[in-house]
C-alpha positions as CSV (number, residue, x, y, z in Angstrom):
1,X,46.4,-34.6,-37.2
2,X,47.2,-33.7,-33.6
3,X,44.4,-32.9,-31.2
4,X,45.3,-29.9,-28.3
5,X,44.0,-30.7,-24.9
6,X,43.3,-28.0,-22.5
7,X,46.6,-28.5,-20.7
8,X,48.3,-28.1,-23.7
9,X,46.9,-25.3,-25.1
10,X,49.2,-22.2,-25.3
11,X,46.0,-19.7,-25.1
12,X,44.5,-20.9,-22.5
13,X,44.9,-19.2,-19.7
14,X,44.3,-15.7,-22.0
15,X,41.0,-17.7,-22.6
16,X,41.0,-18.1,-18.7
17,X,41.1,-13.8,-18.5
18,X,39.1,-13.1,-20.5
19,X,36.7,-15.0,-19.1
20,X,37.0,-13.6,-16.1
21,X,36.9,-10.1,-17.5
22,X,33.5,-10.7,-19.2
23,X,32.2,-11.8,-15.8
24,X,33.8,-8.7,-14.2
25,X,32.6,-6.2,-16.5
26,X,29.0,-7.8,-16.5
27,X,28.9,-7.5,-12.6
28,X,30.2,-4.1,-12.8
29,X,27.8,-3.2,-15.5
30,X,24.9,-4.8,-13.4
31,X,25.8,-2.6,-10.1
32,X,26.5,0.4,-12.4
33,X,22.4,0.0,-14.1
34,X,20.9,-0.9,-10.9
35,X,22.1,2.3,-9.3
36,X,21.6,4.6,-12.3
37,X,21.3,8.1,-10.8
38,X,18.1,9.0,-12.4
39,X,14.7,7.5,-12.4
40,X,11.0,8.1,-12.9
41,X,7.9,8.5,-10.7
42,X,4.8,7.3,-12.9
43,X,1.6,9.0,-13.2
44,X,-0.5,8.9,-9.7
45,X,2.7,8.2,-7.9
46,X,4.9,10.4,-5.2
47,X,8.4,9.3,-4.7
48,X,9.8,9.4,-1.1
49,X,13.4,9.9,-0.8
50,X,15.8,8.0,1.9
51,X,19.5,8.5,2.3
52,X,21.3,5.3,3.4
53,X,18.0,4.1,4.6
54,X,16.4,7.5,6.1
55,X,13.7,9.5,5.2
56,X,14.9,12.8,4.2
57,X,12.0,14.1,3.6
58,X,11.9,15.5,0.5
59,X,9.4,14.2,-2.1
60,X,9.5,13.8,-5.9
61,X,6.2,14.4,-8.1
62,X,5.7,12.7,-11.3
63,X,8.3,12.9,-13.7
64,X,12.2,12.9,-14.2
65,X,14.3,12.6,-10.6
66,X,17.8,12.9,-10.0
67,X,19.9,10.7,-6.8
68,X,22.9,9.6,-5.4
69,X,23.4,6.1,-6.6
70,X,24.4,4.1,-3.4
71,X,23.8,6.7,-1.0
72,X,20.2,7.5,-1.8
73,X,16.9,5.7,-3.1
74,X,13.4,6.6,-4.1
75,X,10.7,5.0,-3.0
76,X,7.8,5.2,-4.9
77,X,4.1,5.7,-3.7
78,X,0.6,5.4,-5.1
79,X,-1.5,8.5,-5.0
80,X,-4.1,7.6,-6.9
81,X,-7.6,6.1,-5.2
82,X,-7.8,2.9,-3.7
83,X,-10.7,0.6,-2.7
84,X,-10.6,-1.5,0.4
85,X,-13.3,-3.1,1.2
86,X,-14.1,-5.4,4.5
87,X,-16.2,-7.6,6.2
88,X,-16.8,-6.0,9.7
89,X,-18.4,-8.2,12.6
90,X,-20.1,-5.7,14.9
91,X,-23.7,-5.8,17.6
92,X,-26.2,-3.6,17.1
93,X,-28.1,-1.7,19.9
94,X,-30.2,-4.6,20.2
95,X,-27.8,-7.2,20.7
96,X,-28.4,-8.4,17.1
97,X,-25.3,-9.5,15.4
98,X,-24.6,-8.1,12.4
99,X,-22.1,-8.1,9.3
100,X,-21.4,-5.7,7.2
101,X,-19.5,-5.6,3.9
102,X,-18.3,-1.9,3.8
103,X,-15.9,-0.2,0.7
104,X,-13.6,2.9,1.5
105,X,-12.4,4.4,-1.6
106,X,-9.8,6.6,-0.1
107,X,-5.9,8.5,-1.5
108,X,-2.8,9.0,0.2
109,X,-2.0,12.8,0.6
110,X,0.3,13.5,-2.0
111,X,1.9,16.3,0.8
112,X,2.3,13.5,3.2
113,X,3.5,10.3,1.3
114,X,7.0,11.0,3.6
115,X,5.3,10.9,7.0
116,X,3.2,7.6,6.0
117,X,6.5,5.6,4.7
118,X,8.3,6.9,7.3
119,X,5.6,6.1,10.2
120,X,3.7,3.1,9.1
121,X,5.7,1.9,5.3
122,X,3.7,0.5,2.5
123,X,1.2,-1.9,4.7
124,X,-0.4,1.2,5.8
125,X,-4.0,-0.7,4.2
126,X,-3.1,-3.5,6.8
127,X,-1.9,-1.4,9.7
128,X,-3.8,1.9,9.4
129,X,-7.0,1.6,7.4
130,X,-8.6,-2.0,8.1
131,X,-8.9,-1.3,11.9
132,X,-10.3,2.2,11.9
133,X,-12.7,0.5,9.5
134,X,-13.5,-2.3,12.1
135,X,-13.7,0.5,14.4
136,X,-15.7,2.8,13.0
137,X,-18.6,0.4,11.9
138,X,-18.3,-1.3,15.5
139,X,-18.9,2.5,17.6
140,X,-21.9,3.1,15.4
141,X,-23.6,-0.1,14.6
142,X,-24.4,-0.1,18.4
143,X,-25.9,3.1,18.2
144,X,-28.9,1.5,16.4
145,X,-31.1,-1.5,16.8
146,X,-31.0,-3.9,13.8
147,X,-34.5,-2.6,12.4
148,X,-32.6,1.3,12.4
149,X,-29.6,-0.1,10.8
150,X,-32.1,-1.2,7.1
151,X,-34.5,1.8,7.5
152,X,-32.1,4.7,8.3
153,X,-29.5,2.7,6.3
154,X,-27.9,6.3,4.5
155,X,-27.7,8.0,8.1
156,X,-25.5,5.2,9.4
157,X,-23.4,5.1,6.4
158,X,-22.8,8.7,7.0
159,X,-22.0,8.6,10.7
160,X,-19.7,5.7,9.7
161,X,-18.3,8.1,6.8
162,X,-17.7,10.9,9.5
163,X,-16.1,8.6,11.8
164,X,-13.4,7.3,9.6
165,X,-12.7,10.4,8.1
166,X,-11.9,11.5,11.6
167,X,-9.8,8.9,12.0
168,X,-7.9,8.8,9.1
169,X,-7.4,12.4,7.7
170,X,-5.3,13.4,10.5
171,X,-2.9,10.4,10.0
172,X,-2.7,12.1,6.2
173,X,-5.0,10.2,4.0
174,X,-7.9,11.8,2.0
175,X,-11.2,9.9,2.4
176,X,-13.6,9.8,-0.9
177,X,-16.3,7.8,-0.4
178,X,-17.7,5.1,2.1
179,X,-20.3,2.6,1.3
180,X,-22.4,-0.3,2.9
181,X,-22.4,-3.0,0.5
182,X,-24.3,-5.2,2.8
183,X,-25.7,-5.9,6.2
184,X,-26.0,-9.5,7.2
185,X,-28.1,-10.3,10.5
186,X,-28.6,-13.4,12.3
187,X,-30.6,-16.4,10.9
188,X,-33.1,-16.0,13.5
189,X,-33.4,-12.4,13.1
190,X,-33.9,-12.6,9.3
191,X,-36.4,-15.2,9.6
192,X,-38.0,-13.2,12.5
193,X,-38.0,-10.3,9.5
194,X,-39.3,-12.5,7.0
């Protein structure tokens, strides 16, 4: 019995091309999927069109889209209400420091997903919301001495509530609901308290 070595082998450089076909028609296949021209935007999402990498624009609601694979993308973005919630270092009227754990429960603008991406991208929680929040809880805290800031506790969370929606509605973001989870004096003011 005689044993074929590679090098002796009649077939094998058809083994050789086909090979290399397989590989070829996988990577085609891969590039093919991965710019299928339709897609999807998911319940609570808006989908923000760019052409070679600009924002046209136009925006896709939830449902069955259409593209040009290549040329255009989708990105998609969550409409649905978020939570962010902060620890913001502020002084009161008093000179009193004081922490405050504060939640914003808060939606994109489903007519202004474009602007957003296009002006700020997907950190807009990092770049947009978390420093109006610091903002917002610094201006008013110093309105109030640290005594005002426990007994009128609901009219600071409102004029905190006012101020961020000021802040933040123009810039296309819907504000839903502000709380103060918790204010957090100094040790010597709390024992001073106790």
């Amino acid at each position: 019995m005689k044993l074929l070595t590679p090098e002796g082998d009649p077939n094998v450089p058809q083994i050789i091309k086909l090979g290399v076909l397989v590989v070829g028609g996988l990577i085609v296949l891969s590039v093919i999927i991965s710019n299928f021209p339709f897609g999807t935007v998911h319940a609570g999402e808006r989908g923000v069109q760019l052409r070679w990498g600009a924002v046209t624009g136009k925006e896709f609601d939830e449902g069955l889209f259409f593209r040009v694979p290549v040329m255009e993308n989708v990105v998609r973005m969550d409409i649905r209400t978020q939570k962010e919630q902060v620890l913001a270092t502020a002084a009161s009227k008093d000179l009193q420091d004081v922490q405050a754990t504060i939640a914003l429960n808060f939606r994109l603008s489903p007519d202004k997903t474009a602007d957003i991406y296009q002006s700020v991208g997907l950190e807009f929680k990092e770049r947009i919301i978390d420093p109006a929040l610091q903002e917002a809880v610094k201006a008013v805290t110093a309105r109030f001495t640290a005594e005002e800031l426990i007994t009128k506790r609901e009219h600071v969370r409102e004029e905190i509530r006012m101020l961020i929606k000021e802040k933040l509605t123009g810039r296309g973001f819907d504000i839903e609901e502000f709380n103060i989870v918790d204010f957090k004096f100094s040790p010597s003011f709390t024992e001073a308290i106790e």
